[in-house]
DRENFI-80664 format. One line per field, with one value per atom (N, C-alpha, C, O): residue number from 1; residue in one letter; chain; atom name; x negated, y negated, z negated. Coordinates in Angstrom, 1 decimal. Layout:
seq (NUM, ...)
type (A, ...)
mol (A, ...)
atom (CA, ...)
X (X, ...)
Y (Y, ...)
Z (Z, ...)
This chain:
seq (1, 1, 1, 1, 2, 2, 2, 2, 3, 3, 3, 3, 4, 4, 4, 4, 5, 5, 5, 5, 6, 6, 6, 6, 7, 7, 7, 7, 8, 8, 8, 8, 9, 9, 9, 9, 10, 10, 10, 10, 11, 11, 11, 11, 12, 12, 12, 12, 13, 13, 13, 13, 14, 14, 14, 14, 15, 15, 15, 15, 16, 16, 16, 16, 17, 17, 17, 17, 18, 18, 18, 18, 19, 19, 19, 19, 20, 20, 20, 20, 21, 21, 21, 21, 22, 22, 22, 22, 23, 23, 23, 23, 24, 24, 24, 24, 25, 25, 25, 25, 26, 26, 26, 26, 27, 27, 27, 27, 28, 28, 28, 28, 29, 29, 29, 29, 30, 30, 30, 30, 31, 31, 31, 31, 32, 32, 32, 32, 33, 33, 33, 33, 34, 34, 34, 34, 35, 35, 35, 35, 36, 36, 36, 36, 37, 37, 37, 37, 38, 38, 38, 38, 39, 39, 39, 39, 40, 40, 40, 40, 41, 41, 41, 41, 42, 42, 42, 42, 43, 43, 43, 43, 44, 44, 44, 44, 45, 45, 45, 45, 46, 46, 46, 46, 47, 47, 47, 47, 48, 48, 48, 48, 49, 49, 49, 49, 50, 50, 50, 50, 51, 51, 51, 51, 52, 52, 52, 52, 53, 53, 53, 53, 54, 54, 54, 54, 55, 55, 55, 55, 56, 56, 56, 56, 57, 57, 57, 57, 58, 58, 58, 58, 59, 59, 59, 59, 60, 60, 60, 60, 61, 61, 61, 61, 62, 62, 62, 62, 63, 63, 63, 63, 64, 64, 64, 64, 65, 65, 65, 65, 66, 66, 66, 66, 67, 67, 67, 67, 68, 68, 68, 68, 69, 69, 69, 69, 70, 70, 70, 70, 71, 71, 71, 71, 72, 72, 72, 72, 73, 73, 73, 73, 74, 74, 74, 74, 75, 75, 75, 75, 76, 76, 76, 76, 77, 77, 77, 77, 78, 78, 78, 78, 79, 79, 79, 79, 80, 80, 80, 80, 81, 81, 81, 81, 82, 82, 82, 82, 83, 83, 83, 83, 84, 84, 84, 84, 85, 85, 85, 85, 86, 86, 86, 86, 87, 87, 87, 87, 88, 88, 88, 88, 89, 89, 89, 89, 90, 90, 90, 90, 91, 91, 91, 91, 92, 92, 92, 92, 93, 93, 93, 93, 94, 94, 94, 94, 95, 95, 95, 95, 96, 96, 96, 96, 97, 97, 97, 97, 98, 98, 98, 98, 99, 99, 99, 99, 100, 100, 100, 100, 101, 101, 101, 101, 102, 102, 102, 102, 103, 103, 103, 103, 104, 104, 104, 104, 105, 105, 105, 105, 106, 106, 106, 106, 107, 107, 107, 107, 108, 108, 108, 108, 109, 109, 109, 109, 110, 110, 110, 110, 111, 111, 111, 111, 112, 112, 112, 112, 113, 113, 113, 113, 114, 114, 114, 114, 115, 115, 115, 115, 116, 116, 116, 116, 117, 117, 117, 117)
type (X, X, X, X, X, X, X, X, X, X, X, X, X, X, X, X, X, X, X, X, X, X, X, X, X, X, X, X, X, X, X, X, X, X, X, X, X, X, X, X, X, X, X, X, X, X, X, X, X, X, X, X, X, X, X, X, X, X, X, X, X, X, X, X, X, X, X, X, X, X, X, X, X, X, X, X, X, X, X, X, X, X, X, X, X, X, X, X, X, X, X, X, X, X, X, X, X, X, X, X, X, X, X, X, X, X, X, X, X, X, X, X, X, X, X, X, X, X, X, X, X, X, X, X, X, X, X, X, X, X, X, X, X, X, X, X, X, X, X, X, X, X, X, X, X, X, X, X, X, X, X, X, X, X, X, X, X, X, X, X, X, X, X, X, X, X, X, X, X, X, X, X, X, X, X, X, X, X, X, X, X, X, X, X, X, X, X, X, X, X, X, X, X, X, X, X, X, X, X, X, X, X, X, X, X, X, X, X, X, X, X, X, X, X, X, X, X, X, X, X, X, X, X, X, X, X, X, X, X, X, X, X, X, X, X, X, X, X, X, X, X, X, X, X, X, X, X, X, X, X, X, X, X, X, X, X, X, X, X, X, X, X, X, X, X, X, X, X, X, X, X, X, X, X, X, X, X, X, X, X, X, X, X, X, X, X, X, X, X, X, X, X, X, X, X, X, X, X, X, X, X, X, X, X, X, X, X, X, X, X, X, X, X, X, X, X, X, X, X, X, X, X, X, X, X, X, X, X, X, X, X, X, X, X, X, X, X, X, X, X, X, X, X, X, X, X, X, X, X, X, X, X, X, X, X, X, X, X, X, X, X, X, X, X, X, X, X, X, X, X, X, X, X, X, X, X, X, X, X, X, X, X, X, X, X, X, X, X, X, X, X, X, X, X, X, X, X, X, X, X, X, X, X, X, X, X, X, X, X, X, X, X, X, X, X, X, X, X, X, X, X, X, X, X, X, X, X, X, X, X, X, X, X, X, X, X, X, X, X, X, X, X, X, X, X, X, X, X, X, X, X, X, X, X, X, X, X, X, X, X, X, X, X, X, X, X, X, X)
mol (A, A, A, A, A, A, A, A, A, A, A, A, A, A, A, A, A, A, A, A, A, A, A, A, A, A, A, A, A, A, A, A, A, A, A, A, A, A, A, A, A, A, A, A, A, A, A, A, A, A, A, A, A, A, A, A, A, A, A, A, A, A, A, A, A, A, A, A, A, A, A, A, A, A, A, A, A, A, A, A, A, A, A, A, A, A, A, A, A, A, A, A, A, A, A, A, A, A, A, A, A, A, A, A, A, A, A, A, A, A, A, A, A, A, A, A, A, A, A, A, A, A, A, A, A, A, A, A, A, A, A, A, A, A, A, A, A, A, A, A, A, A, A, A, A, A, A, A, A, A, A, A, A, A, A, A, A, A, A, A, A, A, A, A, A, A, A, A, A, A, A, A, A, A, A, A, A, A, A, A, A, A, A, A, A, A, A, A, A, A, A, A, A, A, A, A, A, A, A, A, A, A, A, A, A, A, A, A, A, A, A, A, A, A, A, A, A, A, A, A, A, A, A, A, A, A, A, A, A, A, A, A, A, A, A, A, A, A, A, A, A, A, A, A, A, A, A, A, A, A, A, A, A, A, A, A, A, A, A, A, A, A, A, A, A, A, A, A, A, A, A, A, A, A, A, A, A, A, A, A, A, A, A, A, A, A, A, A, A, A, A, A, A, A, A, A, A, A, A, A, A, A, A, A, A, A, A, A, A, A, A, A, A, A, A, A, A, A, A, A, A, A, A, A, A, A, A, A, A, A, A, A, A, A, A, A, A, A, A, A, A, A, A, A, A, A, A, A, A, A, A, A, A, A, A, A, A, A, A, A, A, A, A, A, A, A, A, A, A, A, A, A, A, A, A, A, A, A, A, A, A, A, A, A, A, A, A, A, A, A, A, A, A, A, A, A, A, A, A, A, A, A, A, A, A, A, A, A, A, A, A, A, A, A, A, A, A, A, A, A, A, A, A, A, A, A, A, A, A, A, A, A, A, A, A, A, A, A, A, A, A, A, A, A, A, A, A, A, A, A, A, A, A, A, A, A, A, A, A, A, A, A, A, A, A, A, A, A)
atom (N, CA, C, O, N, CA, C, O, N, CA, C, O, N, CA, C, O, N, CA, C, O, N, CA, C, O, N, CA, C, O, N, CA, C, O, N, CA, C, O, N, CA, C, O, N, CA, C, O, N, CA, C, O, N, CA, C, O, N, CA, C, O, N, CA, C, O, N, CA, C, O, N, CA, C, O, N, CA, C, O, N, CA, C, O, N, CA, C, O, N, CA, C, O, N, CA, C, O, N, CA, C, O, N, CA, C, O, N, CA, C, O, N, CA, C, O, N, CA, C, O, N, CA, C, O, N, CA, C, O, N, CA, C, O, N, CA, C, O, N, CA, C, O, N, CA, C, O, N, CA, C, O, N, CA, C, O, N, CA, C, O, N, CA, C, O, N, CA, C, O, N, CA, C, O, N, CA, C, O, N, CA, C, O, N, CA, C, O, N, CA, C, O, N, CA, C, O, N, CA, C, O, N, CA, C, O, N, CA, C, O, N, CA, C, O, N, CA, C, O, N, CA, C, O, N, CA, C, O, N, CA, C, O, N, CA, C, O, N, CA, C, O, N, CA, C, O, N, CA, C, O, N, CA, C, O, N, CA, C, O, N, CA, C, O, N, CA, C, O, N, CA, C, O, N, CA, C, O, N, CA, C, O, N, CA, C, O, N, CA, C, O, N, CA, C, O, N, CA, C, O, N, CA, C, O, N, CA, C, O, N, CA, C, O, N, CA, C, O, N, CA, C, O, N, CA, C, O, N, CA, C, O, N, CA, C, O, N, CA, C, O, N, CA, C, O, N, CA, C, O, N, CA, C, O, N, CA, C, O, N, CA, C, O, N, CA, C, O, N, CA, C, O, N, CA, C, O, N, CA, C, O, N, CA, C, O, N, CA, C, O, N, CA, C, O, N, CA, C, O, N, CA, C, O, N, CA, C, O, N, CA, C, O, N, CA, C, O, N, CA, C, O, N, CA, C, O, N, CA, C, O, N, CA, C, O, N, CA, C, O, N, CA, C, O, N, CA, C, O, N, CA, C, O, N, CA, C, O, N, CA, C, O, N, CA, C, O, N, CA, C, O, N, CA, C, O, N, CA, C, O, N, CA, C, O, N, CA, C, O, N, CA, C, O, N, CA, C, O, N, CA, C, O, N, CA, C, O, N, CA, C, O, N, CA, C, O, N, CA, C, O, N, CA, C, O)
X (-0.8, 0.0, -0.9, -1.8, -0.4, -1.3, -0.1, 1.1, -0.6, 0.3, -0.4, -1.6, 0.2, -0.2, 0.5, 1.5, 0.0, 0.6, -0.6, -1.8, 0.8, 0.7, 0.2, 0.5, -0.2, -0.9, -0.9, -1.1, -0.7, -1.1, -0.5, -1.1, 1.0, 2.1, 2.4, 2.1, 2.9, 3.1, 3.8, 3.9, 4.0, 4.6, 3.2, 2.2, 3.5, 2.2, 2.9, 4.1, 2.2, 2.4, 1.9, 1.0, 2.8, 2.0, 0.9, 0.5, 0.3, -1.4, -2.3, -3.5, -1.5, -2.6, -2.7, -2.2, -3.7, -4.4, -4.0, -4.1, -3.6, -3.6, -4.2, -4.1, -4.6, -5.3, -4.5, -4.4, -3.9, -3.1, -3.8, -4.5, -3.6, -4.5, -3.4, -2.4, -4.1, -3.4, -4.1, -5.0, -3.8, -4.4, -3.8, -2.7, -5.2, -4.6, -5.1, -6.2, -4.2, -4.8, -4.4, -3.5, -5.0, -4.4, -5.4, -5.8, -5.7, -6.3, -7.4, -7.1, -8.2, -9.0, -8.3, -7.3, -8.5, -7.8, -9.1, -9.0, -9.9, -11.2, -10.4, -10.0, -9.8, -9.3, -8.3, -8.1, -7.6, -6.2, -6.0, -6.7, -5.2, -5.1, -3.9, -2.8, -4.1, -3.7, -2.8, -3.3, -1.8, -1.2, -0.7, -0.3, -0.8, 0.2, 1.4, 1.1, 3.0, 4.0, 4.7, 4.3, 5.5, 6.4, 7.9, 8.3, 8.8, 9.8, 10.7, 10.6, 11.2, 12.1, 13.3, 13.7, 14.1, 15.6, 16.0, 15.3, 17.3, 18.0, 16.8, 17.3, 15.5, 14.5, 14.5, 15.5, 14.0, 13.5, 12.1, 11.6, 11.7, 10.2, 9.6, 9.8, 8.1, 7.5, 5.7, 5.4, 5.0, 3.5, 2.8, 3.2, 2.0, 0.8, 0.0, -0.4, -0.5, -2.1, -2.4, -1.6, -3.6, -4.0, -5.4, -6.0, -5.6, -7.3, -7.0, -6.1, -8.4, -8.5, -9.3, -9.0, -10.3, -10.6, -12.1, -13.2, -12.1, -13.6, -13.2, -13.3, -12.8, -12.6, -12.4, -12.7, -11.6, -11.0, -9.6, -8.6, -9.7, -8.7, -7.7, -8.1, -6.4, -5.3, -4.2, -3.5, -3.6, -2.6, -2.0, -2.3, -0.5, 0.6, 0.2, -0.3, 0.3, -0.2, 0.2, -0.6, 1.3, 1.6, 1.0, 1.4, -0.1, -1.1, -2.5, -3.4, -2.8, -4.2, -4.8, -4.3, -6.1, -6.6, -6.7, -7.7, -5.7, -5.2, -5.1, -5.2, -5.0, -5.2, -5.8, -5.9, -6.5, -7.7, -7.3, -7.1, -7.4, -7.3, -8.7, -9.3, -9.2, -10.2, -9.9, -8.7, -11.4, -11.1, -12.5, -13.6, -12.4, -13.5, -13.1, -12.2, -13.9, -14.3, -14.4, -13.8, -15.2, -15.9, -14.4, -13.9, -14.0, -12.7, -11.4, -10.4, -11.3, -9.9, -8.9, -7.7, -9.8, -8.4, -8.5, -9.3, -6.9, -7.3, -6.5, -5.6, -7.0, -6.7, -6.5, -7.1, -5.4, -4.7, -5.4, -5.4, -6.3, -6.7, -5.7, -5.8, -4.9, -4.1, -4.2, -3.9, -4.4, -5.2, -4.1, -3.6, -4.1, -2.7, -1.6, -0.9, -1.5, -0.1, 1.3, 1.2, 2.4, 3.3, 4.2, 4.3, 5.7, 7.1, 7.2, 7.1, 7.4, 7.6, 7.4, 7.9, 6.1, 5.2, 5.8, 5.3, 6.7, 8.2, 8.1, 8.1, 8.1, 8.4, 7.8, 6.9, 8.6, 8.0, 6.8, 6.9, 5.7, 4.7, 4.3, 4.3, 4.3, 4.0, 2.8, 2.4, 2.0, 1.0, 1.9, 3.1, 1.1, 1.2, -0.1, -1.2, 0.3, -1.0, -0.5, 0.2, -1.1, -0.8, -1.9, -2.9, -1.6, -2.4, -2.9, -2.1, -4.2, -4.9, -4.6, -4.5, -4.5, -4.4, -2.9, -2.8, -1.9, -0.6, 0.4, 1.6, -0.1, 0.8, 1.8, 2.4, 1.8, 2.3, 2.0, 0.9, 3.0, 3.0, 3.4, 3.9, 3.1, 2.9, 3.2, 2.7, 4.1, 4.7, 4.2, 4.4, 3.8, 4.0, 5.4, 6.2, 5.2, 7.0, 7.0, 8.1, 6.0, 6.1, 5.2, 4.3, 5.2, 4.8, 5.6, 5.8, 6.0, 6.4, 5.7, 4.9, 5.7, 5.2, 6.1, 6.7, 6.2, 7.2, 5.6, 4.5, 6.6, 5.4, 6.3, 6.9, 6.2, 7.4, 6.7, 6.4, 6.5, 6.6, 7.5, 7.4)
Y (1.2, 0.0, -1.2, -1.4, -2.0, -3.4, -4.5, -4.4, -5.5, -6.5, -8.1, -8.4, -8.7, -10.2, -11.1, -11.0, -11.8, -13.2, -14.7, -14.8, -15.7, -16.7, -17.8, -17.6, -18.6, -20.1, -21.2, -21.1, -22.6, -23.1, -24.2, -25.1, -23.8, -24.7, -26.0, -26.2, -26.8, -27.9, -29.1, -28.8, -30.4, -31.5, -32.2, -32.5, -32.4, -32.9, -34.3, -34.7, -34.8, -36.2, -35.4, -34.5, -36.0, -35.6, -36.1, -37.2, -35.1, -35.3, -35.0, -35.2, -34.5, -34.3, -32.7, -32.1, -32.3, -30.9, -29.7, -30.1, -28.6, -28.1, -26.5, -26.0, -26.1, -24.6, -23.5, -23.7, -22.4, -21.7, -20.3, -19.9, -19.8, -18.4, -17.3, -17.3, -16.4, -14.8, -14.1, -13.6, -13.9, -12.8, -11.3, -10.9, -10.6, -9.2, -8.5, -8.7, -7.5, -6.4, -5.0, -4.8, -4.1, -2.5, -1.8, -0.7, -2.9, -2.2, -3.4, -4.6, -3.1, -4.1, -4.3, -3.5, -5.5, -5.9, -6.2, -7.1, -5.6, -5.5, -5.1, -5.8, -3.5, -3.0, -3.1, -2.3, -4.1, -4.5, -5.3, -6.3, -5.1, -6.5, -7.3, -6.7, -8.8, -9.9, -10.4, -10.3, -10.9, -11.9, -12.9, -12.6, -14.3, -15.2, -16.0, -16.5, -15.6, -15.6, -16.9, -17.1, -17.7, -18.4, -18.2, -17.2, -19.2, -18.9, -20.7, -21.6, -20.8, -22.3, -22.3, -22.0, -22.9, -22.9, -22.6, -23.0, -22.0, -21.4, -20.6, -20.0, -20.6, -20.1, -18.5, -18.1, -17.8, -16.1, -16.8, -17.9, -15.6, -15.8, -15.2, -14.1, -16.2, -16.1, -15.5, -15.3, -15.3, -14.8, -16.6, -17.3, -17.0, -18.1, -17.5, -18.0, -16.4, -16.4, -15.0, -14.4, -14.4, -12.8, -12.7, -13.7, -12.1, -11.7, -10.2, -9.6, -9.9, -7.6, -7.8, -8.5, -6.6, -6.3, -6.5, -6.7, -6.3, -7.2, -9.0, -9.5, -9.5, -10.6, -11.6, -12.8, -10.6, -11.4, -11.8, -11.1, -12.9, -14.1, -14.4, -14.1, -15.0, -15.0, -15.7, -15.2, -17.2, -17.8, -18.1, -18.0, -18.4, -19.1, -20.4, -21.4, -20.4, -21.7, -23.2, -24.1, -23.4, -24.1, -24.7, -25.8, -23.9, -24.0, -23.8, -23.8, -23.7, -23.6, -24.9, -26.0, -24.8, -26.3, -26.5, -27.0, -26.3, -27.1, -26.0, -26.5, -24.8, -23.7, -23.0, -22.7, -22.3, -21.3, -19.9, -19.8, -19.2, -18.1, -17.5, -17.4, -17.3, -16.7, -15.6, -15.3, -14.6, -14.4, -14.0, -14.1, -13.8, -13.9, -12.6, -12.5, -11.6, -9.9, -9.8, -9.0, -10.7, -10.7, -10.8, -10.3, -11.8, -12.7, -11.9, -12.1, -11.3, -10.1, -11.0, -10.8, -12.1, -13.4, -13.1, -12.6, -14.0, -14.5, -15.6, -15.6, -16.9, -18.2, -18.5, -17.8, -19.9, -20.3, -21.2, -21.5, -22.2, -23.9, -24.5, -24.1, -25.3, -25.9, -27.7, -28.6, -27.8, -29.3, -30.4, -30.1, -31.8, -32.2, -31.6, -31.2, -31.5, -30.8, -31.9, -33.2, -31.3, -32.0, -31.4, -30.1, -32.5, -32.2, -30.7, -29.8, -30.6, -28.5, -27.6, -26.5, -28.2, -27.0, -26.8, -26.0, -27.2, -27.4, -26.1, -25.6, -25.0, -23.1, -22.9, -23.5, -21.7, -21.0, -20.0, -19.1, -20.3, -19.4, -17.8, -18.0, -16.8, -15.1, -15.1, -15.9, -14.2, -13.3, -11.7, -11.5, -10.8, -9.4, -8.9, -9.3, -7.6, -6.9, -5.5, -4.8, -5.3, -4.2, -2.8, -2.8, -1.9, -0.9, -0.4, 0.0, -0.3, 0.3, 1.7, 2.3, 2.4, 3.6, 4.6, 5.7, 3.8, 4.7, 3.6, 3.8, 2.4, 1.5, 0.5, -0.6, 1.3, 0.5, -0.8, -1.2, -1.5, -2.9, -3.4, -2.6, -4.6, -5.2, -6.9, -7.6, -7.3, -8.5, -9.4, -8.9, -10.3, -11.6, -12.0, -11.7, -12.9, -13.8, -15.1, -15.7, -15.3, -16.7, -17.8, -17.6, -18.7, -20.2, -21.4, -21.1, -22.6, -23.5, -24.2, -24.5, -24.9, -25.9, -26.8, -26.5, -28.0, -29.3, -30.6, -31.0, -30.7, -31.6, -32.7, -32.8, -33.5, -35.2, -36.4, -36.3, -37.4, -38.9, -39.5, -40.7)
Z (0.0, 0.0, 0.0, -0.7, 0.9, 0.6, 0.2, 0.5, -0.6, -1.2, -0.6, -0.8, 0.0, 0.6, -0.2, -0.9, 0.0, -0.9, -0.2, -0.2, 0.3, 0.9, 0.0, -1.2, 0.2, -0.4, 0.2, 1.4, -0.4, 0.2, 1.3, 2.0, 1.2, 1.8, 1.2, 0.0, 1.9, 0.9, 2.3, 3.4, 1.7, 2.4, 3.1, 2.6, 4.3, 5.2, 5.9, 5.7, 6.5, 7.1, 8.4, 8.5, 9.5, 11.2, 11.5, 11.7, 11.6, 12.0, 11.1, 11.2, 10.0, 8.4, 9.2, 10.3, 8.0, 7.8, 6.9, 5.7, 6.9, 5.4, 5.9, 7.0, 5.2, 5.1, 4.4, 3.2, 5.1, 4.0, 4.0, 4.9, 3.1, 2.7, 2.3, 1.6, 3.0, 2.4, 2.0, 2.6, 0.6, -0.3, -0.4, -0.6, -0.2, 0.0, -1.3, -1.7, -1.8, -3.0, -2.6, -1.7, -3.2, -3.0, -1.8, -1.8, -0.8, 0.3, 1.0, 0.8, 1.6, 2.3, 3.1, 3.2, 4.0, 4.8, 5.9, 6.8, 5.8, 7.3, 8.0, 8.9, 7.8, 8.5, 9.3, 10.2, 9.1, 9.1, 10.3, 10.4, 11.3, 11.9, 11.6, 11.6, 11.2, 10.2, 11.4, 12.6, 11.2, 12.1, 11.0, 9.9, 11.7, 10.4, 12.0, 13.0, 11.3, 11.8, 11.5, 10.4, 11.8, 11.6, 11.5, 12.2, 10.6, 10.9, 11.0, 10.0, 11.8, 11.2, 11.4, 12.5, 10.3, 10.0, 11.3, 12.2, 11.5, 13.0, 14.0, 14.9, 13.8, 14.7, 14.8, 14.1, 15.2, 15.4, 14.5, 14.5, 13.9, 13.8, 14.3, 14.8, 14.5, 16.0, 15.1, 13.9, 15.9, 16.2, 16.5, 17.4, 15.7, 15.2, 15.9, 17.0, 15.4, 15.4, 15.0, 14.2, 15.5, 15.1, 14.5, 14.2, 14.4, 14.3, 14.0, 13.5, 14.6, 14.7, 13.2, 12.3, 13.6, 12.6, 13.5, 12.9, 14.7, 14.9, 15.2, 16.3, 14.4, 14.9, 15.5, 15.4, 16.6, 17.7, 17.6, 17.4, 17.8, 17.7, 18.9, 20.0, 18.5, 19.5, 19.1, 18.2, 19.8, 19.5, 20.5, 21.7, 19.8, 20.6, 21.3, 20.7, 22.5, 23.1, 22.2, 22.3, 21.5, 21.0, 20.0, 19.7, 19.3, 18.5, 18.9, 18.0, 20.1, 20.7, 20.5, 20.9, 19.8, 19.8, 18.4, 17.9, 17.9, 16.5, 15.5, 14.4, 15.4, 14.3, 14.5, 15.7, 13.8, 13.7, 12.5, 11.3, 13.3, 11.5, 11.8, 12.8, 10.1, 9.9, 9.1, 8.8, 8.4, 7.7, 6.6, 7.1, 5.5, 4.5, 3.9, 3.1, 4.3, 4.0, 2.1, 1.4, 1.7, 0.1, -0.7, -1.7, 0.2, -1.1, -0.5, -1.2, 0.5, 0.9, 1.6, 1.9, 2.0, 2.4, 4.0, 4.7, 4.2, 5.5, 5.4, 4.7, 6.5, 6.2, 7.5, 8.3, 7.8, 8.5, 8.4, 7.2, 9.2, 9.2, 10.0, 11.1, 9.7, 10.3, 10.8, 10.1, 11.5, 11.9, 13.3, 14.4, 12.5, 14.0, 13.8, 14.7, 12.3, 12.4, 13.0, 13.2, 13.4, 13.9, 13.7, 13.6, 13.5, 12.6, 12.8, 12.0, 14.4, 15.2, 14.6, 14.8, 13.6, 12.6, 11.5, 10.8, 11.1, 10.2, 10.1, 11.2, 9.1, 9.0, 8.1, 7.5, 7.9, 6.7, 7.3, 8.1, 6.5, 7.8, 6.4, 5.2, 7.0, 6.8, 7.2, 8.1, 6.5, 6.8, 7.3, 7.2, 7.8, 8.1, 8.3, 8.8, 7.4, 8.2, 8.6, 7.9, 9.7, 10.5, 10.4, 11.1, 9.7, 10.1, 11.3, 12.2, 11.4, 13.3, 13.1, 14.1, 11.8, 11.6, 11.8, 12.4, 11.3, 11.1, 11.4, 11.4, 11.5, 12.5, 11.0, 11.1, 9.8, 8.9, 9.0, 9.2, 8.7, 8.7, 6.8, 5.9, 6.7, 5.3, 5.7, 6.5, 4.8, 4.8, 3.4, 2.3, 3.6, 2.1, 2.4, 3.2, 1.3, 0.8, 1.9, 2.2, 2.3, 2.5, 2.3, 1.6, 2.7, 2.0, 3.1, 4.3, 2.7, 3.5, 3.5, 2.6, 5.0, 5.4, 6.1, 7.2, 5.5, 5.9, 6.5, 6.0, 8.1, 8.4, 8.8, 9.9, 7.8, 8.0, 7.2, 6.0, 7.8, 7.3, 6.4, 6.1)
């Protein structure tokens, strides 16, 4: 079982910055391929951003340019840099992580991010 947990959401002004992190326990998360997901009021939730487990990276064009996910092996995280944020980015953003092995998947709760003046 792996357990995630989001960080790190909060009220932004358009064009501010914020960094959110998912913390993983129970299992490493090398292994894992991480996606962080969105969701906004009336929306489907959608695919941000990936990274494997060799560290290859992949976003929604919507965010090309302006987010980055990483991740940090020592500390079990993986983080969202969010940069130029803009109102659209309004959602509740998820972590997942996907097993390469048996395909299980693992959800966090959440964190919000409100991007308004």
């Amino acid at each position: 079982q792996v357990q995630l947990v989001e960080s790190g959401g909060r009220l932004v002004q358009p064009g501010g910055s914020l960094r959110l992190s998912c913390a993983g326990s129970g299992r490493a998360l090398s292994s894992y391929l991480m996606g962080w997901y969105r969701q906004a009021p009336g929306k489907e939730r959608e695919v941000v951003a990936t990274i494997t487990s060799g560290d290859s990276t992949n976003y929604v064009d919507s965010v090309k340019g302006r987010f980055a996910v990483s991740r940090d092996i020592a500390k079990n995280t993986v983080y969202l840099q969010m940069s130029n944020l803009k109102p659209e980015d309004t959602a509740v953003y998820y972590c997942k992580a996907k097993s390469v092995f048996n395909l299980n998947e693992y959800w966090g709760q959440g964190t919000q991010v409100t991007v308004s003046s």
